[in-house]
C-alpha positions in Angstrom: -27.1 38.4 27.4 -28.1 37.1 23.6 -28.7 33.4 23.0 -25.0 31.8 22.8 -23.8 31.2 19.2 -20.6 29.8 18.2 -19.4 28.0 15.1 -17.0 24.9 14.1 -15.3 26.4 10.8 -13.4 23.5 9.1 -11.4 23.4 5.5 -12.4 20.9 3.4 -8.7 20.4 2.5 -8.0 17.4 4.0 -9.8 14.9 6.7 -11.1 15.8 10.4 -8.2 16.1 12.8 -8.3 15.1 16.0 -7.7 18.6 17.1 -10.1 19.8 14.9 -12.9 17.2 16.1 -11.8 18.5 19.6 -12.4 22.3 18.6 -15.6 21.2 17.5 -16.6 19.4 20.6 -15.5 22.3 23.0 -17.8 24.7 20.7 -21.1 22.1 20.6 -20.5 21.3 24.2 -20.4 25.1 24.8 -23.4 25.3 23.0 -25.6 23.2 24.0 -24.5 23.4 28.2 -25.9 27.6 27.8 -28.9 26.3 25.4 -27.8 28.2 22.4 -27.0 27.6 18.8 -23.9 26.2 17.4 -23.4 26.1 13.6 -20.9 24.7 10.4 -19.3 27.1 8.4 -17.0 25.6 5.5 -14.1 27.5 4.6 -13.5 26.3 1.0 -12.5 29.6 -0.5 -9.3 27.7 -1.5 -10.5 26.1 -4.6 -7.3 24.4 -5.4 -7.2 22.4 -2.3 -11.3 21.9 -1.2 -12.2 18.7 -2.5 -16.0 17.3 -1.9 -14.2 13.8 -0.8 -13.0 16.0 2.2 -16.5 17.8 3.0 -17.9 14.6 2.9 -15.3 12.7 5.3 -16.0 15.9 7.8 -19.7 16.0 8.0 -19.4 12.1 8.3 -17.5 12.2 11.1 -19.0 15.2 13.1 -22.2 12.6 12.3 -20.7 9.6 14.1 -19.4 11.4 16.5 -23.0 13.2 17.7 -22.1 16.8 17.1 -25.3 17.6 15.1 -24.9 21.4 14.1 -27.8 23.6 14.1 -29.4 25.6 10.3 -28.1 25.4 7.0 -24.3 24.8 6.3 -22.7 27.8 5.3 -20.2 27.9 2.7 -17.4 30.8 2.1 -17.2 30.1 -1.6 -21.0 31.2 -2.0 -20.5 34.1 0.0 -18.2 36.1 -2.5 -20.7 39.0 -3.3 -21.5 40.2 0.6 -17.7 39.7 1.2 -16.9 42.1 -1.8 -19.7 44.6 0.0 -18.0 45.1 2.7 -14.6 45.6 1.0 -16.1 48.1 -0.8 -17.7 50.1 2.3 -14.5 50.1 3.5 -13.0 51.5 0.5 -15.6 54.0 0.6 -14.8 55.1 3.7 -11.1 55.3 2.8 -9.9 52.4 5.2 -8.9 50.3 2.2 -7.5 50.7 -1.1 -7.4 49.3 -4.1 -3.9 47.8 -5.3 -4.3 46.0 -8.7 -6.7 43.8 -8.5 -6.3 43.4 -5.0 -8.3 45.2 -2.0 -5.9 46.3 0.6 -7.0 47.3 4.5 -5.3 50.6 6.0 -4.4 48.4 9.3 -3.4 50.8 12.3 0.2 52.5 12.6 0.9 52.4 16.3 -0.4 51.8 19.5 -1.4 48.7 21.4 -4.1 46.0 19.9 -5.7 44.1 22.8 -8.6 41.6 23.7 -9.7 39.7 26.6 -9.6 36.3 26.2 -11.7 34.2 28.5 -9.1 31.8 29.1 -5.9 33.7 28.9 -7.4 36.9 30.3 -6.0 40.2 28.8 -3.4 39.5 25.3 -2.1 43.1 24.5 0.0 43.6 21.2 2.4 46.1 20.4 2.5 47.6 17.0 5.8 48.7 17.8 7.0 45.3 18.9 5.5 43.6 16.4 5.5 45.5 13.0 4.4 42.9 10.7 1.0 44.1 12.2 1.0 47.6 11.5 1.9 46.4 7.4 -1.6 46.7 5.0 -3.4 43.6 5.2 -4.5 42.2 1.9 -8.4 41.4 2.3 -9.1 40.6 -1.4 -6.7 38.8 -3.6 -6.0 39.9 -7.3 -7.6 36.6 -8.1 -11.6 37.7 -6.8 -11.4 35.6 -3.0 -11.6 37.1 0.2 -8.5 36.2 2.3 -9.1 33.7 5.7 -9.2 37.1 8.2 -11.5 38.9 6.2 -13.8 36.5 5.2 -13.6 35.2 8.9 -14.6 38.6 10.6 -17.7 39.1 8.0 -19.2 35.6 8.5 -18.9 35.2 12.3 -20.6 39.2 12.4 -23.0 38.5 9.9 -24.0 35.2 11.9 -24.1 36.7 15.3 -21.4 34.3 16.3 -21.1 35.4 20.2 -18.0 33.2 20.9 -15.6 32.4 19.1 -13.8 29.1 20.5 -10.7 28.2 18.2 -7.1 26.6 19.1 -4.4 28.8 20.4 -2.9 29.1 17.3 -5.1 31.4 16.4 -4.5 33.8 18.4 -1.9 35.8 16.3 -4.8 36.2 13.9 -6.7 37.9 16.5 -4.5 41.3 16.0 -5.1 41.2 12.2 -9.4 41.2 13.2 -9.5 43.6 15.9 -9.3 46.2 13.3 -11.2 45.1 10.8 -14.2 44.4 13.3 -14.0 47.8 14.3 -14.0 49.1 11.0 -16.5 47.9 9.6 -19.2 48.4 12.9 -19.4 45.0 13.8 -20.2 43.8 17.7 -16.6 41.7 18.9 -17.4 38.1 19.9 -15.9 37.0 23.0 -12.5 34.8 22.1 -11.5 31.5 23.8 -8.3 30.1 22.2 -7.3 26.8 23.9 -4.7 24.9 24.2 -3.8 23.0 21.0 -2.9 18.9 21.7 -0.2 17.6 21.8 2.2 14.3 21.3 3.2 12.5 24.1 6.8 14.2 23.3 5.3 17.6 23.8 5.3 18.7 20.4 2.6 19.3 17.9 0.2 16.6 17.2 0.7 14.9 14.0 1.5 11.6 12.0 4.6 10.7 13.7 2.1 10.1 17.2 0.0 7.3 15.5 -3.6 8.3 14.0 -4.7 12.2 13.5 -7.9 11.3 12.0 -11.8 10.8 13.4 -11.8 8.4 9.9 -8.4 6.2 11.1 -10.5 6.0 14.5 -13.7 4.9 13.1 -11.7 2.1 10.9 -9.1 1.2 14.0 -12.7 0.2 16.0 -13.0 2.8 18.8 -16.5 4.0 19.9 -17.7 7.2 19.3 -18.8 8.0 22.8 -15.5 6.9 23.9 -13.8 9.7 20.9 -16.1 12.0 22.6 -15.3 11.1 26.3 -11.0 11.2 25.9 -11.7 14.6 23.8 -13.4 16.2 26.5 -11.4 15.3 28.5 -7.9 16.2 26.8 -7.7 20.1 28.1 -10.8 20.2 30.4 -11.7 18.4 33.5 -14.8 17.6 35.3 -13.5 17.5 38.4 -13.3 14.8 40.8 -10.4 13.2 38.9 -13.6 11.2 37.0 -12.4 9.6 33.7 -15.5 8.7 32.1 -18.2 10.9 31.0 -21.4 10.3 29.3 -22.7 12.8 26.8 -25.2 14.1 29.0 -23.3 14.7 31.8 -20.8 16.4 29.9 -23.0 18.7 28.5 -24.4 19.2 32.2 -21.0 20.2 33.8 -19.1 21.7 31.0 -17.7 24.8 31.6 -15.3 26.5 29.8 -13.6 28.3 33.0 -12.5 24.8 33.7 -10.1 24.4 30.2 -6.5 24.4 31.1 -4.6 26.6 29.2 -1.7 24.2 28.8 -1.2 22.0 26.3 -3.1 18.5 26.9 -1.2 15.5 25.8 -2.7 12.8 23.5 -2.4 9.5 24.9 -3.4 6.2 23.1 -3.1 4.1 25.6 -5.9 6.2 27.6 -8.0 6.5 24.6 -8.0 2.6 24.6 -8.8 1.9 28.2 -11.3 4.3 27.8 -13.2 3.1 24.4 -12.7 -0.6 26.5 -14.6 0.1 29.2 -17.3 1.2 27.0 -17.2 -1.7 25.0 -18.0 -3.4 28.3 -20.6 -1.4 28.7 -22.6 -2.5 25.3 -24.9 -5.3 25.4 -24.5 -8.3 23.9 -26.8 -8.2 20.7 -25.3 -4.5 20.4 -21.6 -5.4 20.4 -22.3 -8.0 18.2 -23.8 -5.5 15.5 -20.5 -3.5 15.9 -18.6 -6.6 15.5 -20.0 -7.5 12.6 -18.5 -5.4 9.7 -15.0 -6.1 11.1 -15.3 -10.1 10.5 -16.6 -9.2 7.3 -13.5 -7.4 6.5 -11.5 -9.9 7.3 -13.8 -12.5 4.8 -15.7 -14.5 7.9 -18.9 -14.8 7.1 -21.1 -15.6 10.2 -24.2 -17.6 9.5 -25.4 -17.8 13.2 -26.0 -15.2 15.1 -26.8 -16.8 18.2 -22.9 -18.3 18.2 -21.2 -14.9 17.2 -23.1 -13.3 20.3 -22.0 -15.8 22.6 -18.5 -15.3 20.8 -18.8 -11.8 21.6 -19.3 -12.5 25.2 -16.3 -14.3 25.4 -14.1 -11.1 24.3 -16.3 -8.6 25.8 -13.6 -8.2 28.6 -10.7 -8.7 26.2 -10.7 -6.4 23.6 -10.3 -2.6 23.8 -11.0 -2.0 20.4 -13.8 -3.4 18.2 -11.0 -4.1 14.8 -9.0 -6.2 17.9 -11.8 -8.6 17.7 -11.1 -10.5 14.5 -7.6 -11.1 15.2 -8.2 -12.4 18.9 -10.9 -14.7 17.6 -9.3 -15.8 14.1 -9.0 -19.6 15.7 -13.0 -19.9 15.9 -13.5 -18.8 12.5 -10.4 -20.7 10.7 -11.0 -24.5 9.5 -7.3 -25.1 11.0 -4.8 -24.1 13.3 -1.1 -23.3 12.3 1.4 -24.8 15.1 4.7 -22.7 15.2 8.0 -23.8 16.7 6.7 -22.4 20.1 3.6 -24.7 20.0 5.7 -27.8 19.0 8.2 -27.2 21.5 5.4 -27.0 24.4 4.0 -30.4 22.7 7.6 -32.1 23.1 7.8 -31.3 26.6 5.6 -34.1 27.4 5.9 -37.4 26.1 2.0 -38.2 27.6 0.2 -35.7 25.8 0.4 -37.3 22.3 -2.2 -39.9 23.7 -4.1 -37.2 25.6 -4.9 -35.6 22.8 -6.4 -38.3 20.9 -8.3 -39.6 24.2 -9.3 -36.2 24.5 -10.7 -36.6 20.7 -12.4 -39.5 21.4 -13.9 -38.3 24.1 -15.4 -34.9 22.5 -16.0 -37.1 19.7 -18.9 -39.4 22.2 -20.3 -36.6 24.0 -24.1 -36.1 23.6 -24.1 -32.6 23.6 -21.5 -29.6 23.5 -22.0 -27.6 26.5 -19.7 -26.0 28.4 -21.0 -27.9 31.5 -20.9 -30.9 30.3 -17.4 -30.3 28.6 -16.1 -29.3 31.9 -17.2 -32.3 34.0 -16.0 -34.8 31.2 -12.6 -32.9 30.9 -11.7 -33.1 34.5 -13.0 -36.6 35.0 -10.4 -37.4 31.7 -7.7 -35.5 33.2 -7.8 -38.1 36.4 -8.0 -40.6 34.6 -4.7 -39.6 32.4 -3.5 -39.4 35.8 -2.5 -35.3 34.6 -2.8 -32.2 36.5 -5.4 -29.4 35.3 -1.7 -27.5 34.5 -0.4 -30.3 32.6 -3.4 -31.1 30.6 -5.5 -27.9 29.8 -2.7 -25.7 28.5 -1.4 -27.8 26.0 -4.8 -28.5 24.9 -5.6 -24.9 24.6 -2.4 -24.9 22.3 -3.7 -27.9 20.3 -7.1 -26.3 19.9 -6.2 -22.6 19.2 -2.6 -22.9 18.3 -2.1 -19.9 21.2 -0.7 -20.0 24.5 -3.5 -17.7 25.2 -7.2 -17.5 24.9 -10.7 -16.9 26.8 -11.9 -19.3 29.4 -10.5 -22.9 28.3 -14.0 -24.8 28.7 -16.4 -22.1 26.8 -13.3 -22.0 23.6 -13.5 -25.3 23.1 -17.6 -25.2 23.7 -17.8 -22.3 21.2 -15.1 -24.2 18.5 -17.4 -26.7 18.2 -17.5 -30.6 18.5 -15.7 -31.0 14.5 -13.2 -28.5 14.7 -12.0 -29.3 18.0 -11.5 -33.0 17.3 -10.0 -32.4 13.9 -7.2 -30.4 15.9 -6.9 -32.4 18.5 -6.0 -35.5 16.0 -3.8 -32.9 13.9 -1.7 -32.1 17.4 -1.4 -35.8 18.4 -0.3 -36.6 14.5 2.8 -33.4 15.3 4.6 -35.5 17.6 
């Protein structure tokens, strides 16, 4: 057989979609599993609705997410003249007519229009039962564009495209090609329609189930790799019941005999376990980079890196996504902490912990140096003296220090707050009482 070629096609009517970005993936993961080519075709014969902000956002996104395309981009709206060729050799040959300023095809009258499909097997249509089909098809508009099914046909023939890989909606557009591929000479690819995605109701992905797309991922903080792994994954299996995937490996076992031909639901919850385990996977100095445009955002500038990394390590296990970072962490990079009714309530229940706390200033206040270590061993031998249990005394200080009921490892926060913040809130919770 030929050297596989298959295309990713997108509009550049609005951002990538998730589906979309799927499509894509299935196509370059195709592509590059049989060694062959896959290309970008942009189908901006819509002038009205193709905007360059759109192209932009697409390319940028097939960009971060690794699906590098192979040749030149090829654009419908530069293709006018070979599209109006071939209209014309099919007027010539009488199987189209002009109408207006319109080019009309002489689509077939009866009989059955079938493919194979190398997921679905055998699709057959009846002209009979479905009329609409047997009705002219307009392949030229009176305004001088090719319509989507003619302009579709000539590009993938004229670019060898082998297989054409597209969502299942698609496939009532197949009927409307058949002809025209046979018409005008041209070799049929093979066709793969699968399985559009869908909401965790079962219906149609779209705004209503959260994010639909790559952009709103890339800002929300999820990997790339991990976008790529719950893709492929969403419709196709490895086998093994194996949930994550490397790049590599992916493109060593995919197979597109192994796409379901149901519907895959989206699920974020998935997506996040799965972006979180590769944010575990990142080292240090890495994560931090990542990290580092999201404080930014947020206006905390970070003068040393050696802290943030350390910081970093701290939430490496914590966060599932990188933009959950600054909110988790917003105690370290605050001058002061904020104590709800929650926080004063916990203070209250206590009448020792007002002097705790300020001991417990004085005490960070004298120490010679501010590591974890020796914070721990000073801590504990304070807590005995205060005559409190570990219970009593460390989370009400973690309340003091972070105004939360909830943070990282007790001993490295208050290491990593450093010696003037974490007396200044100390003194600020003893003065609440």
């Amino acid at each position: 057989m030929s050297q596989v070629k298959v295309r990713f096609a997108p509009s550049p009517t609005g951002f990538l979609h998730i589906g979309s970005a799927r499509t894509a993936l299935f196509n370059w993961l195709f592509a590059r599993h049989e060694g062959g080519r896959f290309y970008l075709r942009i189908e901006d014969t819509d002038k009205e609705r193709s905007k360059k902000e759109f192209l932009d956002e697409i390319l940028s996104s097939l960009h971060w997410l690794g699906l590098d395309w192979d040749g030149e981009l090829v654009f419908q709206s530069q293709r006018t003249a070979y599209y109006r060729q071939m209209a014309d050799k099919l007027v010539q040959k009488d199987l189209a007519y002009a109408d207006g300023a319109a080019i009309l095809f002489r689509a077939p009258k009866s009989g059955k229009l079938a493919f194979d499909d190398l997921l679905h097997g055998r699709i057959e249509f009846d002209l009979n039962a479905h009329p609409s089909l047997a009705e002219d098809l307009v392949i030229f508009k009176s305004d001088g564009s090719p319509t989507y099914n003619f302009a579709v046909v000539c590009d993938d023939a004229d670019m060898g495209i082998t297989h054409v890989i597209r969502g299942d909606d698609h496939i009532s557009n197949t009927p409307k090609q058949l002809p025209l591929y046979e018409a005008l000479g041209f070799q049929k690819p093979i066709f793969c329609h699968i399985p559009l995605i869908l909401g965790e109701d079962r219906s149609r992905m779209s705004k209503r189930h959260g994010a639909t797309s790559i952009r709103e991922y890339l800002e929300a903080g999820f990997l790339p790799e991990a976008i790529v792994n719950y893709l492929a994954l969403l419709g196709w299996s490895p086998g093994n019941n194996q949930e994550l995937i490397e790049r590599d490996e992916l493109i060593k076992k995919f197979d597109l005999k192994r796409v379901l031909k149901t519907g895959a639901v989206f699920g974020k919850e998935k997506l996040e376990w799965i972006n979180g385990q590769y944010v575990r996977r990142h080292s240090v100095p890495d994560l931090t980079a990542k990290l580092l445009p999201y404080l930014e955002k947020r206006g905390y500038p970070v003068t040393d890196r050696e802290w943030l990394e350390k910081l970093a390590k701290l939430f490496q296990e914590r966060i599932f996504t990188l933009s959950q970072f600054p909110d988790l962490a917003a105690f370290f990079f605050e001058e002061s902490v904020t104590y709800g009714p929650e926080a004063l309530e916990e203070f209250k229940k206590d009448p020792r912990l007002k002097n705790a706390f300020l001991k417990y200033a004085e005490m960070l206040a004298g120490l010679p140096d501010f590591e974890v270590k020796t914070i721990e061993e000073k801590s504990r031998q304070l807590m005995k003296d205060l005559g409190m249990s570990g219970k009593e005394f460390i989370h009400p200080s973690r309340v003091a220090l972070t105004g939360r009921t909830v943070s990282p490892g007790f001993f490295d926060t208050v290491s990593l707050l450093g010696k003037q913040k974490a007396v200044n809130r100390l003194k600020t919770a003893s003065a609440s009482f």
